[in-house]
N, C-alpha and C positions, 0 to 999 in steps of 0.2 A: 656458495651461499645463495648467490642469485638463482641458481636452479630449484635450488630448495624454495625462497621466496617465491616464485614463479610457480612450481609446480602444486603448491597445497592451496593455494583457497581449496582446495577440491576436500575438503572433509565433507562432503561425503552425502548428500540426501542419495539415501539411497532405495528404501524398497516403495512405498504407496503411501500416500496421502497425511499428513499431517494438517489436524484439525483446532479450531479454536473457536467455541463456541459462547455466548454470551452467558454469564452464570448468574446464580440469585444474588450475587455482590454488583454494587452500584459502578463499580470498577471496569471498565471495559478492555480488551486484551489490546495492548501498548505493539502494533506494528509498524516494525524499521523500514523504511526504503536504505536501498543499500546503493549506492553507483560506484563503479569501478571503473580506472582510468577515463571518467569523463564520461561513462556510459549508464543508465541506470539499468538493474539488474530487475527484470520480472520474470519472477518465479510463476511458474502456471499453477501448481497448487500446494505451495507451503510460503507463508512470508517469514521472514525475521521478526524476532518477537524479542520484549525484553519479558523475562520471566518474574515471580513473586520474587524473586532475589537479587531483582536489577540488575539481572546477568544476562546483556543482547544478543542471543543466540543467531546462528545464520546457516541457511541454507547455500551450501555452494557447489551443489553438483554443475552444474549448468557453466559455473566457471572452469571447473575440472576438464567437462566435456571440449570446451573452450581451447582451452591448452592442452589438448591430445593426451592426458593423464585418462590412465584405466583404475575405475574405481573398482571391489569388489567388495563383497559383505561375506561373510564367515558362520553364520547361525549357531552354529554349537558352541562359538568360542566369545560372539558378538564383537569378532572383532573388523574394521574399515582396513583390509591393504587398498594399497595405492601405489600405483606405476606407472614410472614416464622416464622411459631410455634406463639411464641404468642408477637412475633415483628410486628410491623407496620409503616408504612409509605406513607403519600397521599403528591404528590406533585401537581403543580398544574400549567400548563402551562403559561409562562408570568408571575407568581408572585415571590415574593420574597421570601416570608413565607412558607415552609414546614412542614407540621406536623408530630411529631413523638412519635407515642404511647400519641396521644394526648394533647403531647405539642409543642407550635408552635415555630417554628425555624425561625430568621430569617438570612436573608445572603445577601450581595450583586452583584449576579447576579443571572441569572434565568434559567430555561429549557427552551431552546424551540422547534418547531416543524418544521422543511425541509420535504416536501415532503409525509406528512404523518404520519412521524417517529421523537418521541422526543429523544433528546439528550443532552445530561446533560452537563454542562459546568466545567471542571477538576477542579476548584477552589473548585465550590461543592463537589464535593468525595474528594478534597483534606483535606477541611475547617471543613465544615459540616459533612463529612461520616465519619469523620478520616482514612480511606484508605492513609498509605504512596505512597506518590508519587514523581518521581525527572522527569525532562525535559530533554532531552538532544535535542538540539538545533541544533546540527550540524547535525544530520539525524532523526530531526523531532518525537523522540520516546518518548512517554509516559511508563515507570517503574511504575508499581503500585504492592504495595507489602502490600499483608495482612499476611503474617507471614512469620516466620525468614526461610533462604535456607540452607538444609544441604547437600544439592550438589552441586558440581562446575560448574562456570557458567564459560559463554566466555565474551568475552570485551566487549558484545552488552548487558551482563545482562541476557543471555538466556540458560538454562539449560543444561549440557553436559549426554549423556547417555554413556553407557558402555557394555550394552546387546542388541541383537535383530537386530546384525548391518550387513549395506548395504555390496553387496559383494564387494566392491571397496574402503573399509571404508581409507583404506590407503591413498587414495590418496586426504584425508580430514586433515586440523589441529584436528578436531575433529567433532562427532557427535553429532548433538542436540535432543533432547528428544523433540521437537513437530514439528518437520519435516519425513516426512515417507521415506520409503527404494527408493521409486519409483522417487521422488525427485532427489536423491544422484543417482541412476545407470542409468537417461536418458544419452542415449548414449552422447560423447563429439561432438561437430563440428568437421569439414573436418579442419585436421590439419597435420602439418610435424612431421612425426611419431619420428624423431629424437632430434627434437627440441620444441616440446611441452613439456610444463611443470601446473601438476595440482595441487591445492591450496596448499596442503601439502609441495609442495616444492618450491612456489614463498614466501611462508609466511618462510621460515625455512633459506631460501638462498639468498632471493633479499631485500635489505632496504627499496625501494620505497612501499613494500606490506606490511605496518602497518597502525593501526588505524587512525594514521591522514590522510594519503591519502586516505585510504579506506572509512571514513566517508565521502569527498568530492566528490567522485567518487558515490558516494550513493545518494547524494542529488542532484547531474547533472542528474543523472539516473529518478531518483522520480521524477524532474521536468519536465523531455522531457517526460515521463509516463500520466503527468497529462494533457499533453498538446495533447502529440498523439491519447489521446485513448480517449479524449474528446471532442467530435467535433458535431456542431449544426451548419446547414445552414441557418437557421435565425440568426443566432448574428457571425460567424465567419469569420473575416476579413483579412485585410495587416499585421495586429499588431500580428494576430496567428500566419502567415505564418514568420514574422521577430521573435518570442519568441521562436517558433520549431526552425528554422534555427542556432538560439543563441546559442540553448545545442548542436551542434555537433559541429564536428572539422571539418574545414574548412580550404582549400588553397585559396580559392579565393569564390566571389560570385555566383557562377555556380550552387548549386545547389537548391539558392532561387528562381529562374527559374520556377524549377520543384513543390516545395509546393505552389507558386503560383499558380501553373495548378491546383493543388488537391484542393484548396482552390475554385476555378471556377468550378470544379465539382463537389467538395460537393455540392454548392449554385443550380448545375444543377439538380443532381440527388437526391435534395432532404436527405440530407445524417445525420443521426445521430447518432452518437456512443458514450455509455457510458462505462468508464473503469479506470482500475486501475492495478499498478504491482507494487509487494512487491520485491526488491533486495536482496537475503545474500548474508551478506560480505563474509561468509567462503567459498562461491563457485565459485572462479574465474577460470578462464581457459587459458593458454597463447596457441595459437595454431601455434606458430612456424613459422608465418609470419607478426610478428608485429601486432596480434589482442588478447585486452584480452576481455573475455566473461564474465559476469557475469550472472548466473541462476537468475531468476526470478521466482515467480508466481503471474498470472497475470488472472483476469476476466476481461468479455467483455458483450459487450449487443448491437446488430446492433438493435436501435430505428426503423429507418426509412431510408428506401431507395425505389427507382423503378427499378435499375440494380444493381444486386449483385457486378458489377465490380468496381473496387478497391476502398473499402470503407476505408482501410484506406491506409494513406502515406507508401509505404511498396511494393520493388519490389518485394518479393515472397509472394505477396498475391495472396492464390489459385486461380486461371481465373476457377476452374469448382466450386467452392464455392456454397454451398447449406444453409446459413444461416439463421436460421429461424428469424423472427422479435420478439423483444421483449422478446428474450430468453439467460438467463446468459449462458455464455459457460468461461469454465476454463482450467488450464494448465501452464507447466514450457516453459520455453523458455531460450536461453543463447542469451545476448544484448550484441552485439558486441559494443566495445569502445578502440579507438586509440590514441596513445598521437601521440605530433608533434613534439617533442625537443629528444634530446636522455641525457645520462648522470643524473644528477637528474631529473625526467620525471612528477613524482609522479603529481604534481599540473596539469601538462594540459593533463592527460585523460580525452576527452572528447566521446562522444554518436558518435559512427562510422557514418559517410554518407551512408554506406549500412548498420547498424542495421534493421535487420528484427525480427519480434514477429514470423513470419512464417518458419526462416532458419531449425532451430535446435529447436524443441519442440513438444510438446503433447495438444492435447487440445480435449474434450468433452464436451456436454453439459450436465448444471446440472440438478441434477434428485432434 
């Protein structure tokens, strides 16, 4: 049984790209971070998603590859085998019945295909694969655990390391073992050299910076993400520009104004962008004039445009911008976010009105 548990997270992304772009509904598309064994899982181009039927679907090639399983895809038949020594496993798009080592399993829901790319439905790996798994709800994360951790983890469930560490490591509650150096040492924002304070010391000395706010401040964050970095000129309307407008903080109406405008010039210029940003919580930033930042990593994908100019909502988007079409580009960023009350604050940080992806970050394209 353990081989079986071990061997399937691998259902299977298997041919090219699965997409999720922002629609005429106020609703913006709900993506899972997934971590396994203490690890978080970044997919280069499909996330986990919970679908219209609150079914968390998951991509798990990468976990496959991971554990030396051979995925294959079948076209005529739509159906996922899978190989690893002398385990097997053939699913089969849209059915319910899987087979395993030639016996048929059945379950009730199914795989299906977005884009290209199948994606297996958590119930599966939860039910059928036996792979443990928990939900945590308040920031959208799938826990999947194929064997016991003898390392310590943090509150998000993700692995702490102890070697190999950034030069700034201090200024961390701690280091995680699947985040790299370069991450941790992007330089901070422009901030008051005197009154700035970094994660290690908002989390050691301020109340408002524990896990319950932090978890809300995560899920405002992941949902202004889903919406800004998702944008199609055929289906994007009024309803975008008021669900963007939602996650920031706001004194007055003034600056639904302006995503109106962007919203007329996506529809002008033709505009489409595909994207997504992962938050940690352990990397906040207070920069000493009522702004905290939180680090991000974040991919993107300019679909389609005719003027590179300002494709997306975002006053420091480069004006000499050379972005190629149809090309993933990556990078960290710190997302500025502001409360509006003082004293207990915790509950209404919300997504700054100058949060920029462009202020404070790095970004490449990938190879």
């Amino acid at each position: 049984m353990k081989k079986r548990i071990l061997f399937v997270l691998m259902m299977a992304v298997l041919v090219n790209g699965f997409t999720l772009t922002a629609s005429a509904a106020s609703k913006p598309p709900t993506f899972v971070s997934v971590v396994m064994d203490g690890m978080k899982l970044w997919f280069p181009d499909a996330q986990a998603f919970v679908d219209d039927n609150q079914r968390t679907l998951v991509p798990v090639r990468f976990v496959a590859e991971a554990l030396g399983a051979k995925v294959g895809w079948e076209a005529g038949s739509r159906a996922v085998p899978i190989q690893k020594g002398d385990q097997s496993i053939r699913l089969t798009i849209g059915s319910k019945v899987a087979t395993v080592n030639s016996e048929e399993v059945a379950f009730d829901t199914q795989a299906v295909m977005q884009g290209g790319r199948t994606f297996v439905p958590l119930r599966f790996v939860s039910e059928i694969l036996g792979v443990t798994v928990e939900w945590d709800d308040k920031t959208n994360t799938v826990l999947l655990s194929t064997k016991a951790l003898e390392s310590k983890n943090d509150p998000w469930g993700r692995l702490i390391r102890t070697s190999n560490l950034p030069s700034n490591a201090a200024d961390y509650p701690y280091i995680l073992a699947d985040i790299p150096n370069a991450m941790y040492e992007l330089a901070y924002p422009y901030s008051d050299p005197e009154d700035r304070k970094v994660s290690s010391t908002l989390y050691s000395t301020i109340s408002e910076y524990n896990k319950e706010n932090v978890d809300i401040w995560l899920s405002r964050l992941k949902t202004f993400g889903a919406l800004w970095l998702n944008v199609d000129y055929r289906t994007i309307d009024d309803a975008w520009a008021q669900a963007l407008f939602a996650t920031k903080l706001q004194n007055s109406d003034a600056e639904l104004k302006y995503i109106r405008q962007y919203v007329e010039w996506v529809k002008e210029n033709k505009i489409q962008v595909e994207g997504y940003l992962d938050p940690e919580p352990s990397m906040i930033y207070y920069d000493g004039f009522g702004g905290d930042y939180i680090r991000v990593k974040f991919r993107i994908k300019f679909v389609s445009f005719d003027k590179q100019d300002g494709l997306l909502y975002d006053e420091w988007f480069p004006k000499d911008a050379k972005f190629e079409k149809n090309v993933w580009y990556e990078g960290y960023s710190d997302i500025k976010m502001k409360a509006s009350v003082g004293g207990d604050w915790g509950n209404s940080l919300k997504v700054s009105s100058t949060a920029s992806l462009f202020f404070n970050h790095t970004i490449s394209k990938v190879e």
